[in-house]
Structures are given as structure tokens and as C-alpha cells.
N, C-alpha and C positions, 0 to 999 in steps of 0.2 A: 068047970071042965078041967080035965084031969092034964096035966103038960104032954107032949108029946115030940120027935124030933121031927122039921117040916126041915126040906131039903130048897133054898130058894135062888135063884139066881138074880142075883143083884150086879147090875154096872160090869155085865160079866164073868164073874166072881161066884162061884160055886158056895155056897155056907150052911153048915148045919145049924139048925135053930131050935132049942126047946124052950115051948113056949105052948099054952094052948090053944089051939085051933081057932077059937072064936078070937084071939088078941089082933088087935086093929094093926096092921101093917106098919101105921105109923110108927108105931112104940118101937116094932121091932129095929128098924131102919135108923132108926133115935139111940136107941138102951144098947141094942145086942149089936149092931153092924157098926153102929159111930159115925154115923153118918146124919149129920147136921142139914144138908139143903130143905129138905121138906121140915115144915114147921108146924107145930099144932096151932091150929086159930080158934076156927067155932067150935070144932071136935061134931060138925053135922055135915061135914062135906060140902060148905057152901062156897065159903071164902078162897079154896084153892091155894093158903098157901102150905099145904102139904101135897101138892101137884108130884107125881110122880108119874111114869110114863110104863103101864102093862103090854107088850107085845107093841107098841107103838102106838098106843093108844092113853091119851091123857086122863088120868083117875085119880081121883081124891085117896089118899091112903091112911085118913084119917077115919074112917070107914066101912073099911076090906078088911075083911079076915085074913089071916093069911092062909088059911086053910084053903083058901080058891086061890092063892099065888104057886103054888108048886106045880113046876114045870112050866111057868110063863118070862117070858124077859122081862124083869125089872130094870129100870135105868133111870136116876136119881138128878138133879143138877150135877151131882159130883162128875157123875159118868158118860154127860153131853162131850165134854170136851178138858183140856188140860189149860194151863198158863199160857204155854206154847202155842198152842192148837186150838182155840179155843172155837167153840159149836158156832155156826152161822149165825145163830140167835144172840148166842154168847158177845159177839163179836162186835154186833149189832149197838146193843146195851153200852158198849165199852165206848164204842165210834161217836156215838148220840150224846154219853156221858148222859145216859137214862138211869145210873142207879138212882133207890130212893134210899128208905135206914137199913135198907137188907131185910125184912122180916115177911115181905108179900112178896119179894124180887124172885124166889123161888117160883111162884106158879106164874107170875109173866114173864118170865121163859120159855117153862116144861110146856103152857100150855097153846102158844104158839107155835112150838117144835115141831109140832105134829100138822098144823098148816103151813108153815110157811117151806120147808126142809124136804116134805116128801115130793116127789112128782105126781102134778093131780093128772089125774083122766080124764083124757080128752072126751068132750059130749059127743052124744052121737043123736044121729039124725033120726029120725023115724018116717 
């Protein structure tokens, strides 16, 4: 496929990307952003630790085109939280002194960000 400019919003952060359409997210977030949290593992979207967070919602970004990321919210480990501020999850990890070598510490983050962080819905009755 032939390169093209995908417009993507990562951690906030507006960027233009050429790159072609079919290139797996990861690479871009890696090569072109420099942005380290997400990691290649299986490169089949198993292992999660290229966990990245689409509209708040946890996905393997080793996987995804980026051609279906334009116009969605990307946000990375880098972009949960700061040194200072660091993400509820983030915080968590630190408190517990849960790191492991850093290399899967990406996706058991991202990918309880999305349970633990949101406010769930209350059931309802029927």
C-alpha cells in the first residue's frame, strides 16, 4: 500500500503521520510518536503488552491499522498520568511496589484502566 497522511490523536496530542493505512498502530506509537509504553510481544494481539487505550476502551495496538484510528482518542501508558499525578492504576503499582522487568507492566496497567477508573453502571432491575 502506497503511504499516505492519517491525522491521529494520541495522549492528547494532535500528529500528522505518513505512513500507510494498513501499518499496525504499534509501529507508529514506537517509530514515528517515540513513544515507548506499548511494546511488541506476540505481534498477534495476545499477550497485551502493547495495550493501548482507543476512545477508552483497551486494544492491542499491535494489530490495528491505523487507518481505523483517525479521529478516535488514543492514550498510551505515557498519557494516564505524569511523575507528579500519577493514574489511579499508576499509583496503585507504585503503592504495592507491583513493578515486574517493565516489558508486560504496560498492558497490566492500560488494561485495567478501563475497569477499575471508569464509574460502572448501576444494574437495574427488571
Amino acid at each position: 500500500m502506497t503511504q499516505s497522511t492519517m491525522r491521529l490523536t494520541v495522549n492528547g496530542k494532535i500528529s500528522d503521520v505518513d505512513a500507510a493505512p494498513d501499518t499496525a498502530l504499534l509501529y507508529v506509537l514506537r517509530n514515528d510518536l517515540a513513544l515507548n509504553g506499548p511494546k511488541y510481544g506476540c505481534g498477534l494481539g495476545e499477550c497485551g503488552a502493547c495495550a493501548v487505550l482507543i476512545d477508552g476502551v483497551a486494544a492491542r495496538s499491535c494489530v490495528i491499522p491505523i487507518e481505523g484510528c483517525s479521529g478516535r482518542d488514543i492514550v498510551t501508558l505515557e498519557g494516564l498520568g505524569t511523575r507528579e499525578h500519577p493514574d489511579p492504576v499508576q499509583q496503585a503499582f507504585i503503592h504495592e511496589q507491583a513493578a515486574q522487568c517493565g516489558y508486560c507492566l504496560n498492558g497490566m496497567i492500560i488494561r485495567p484502566r478501563r475497569c477499575c477508573c471508569v464509574p460502572l453502571a448501576r444494574p437495574t432491575t427488571r
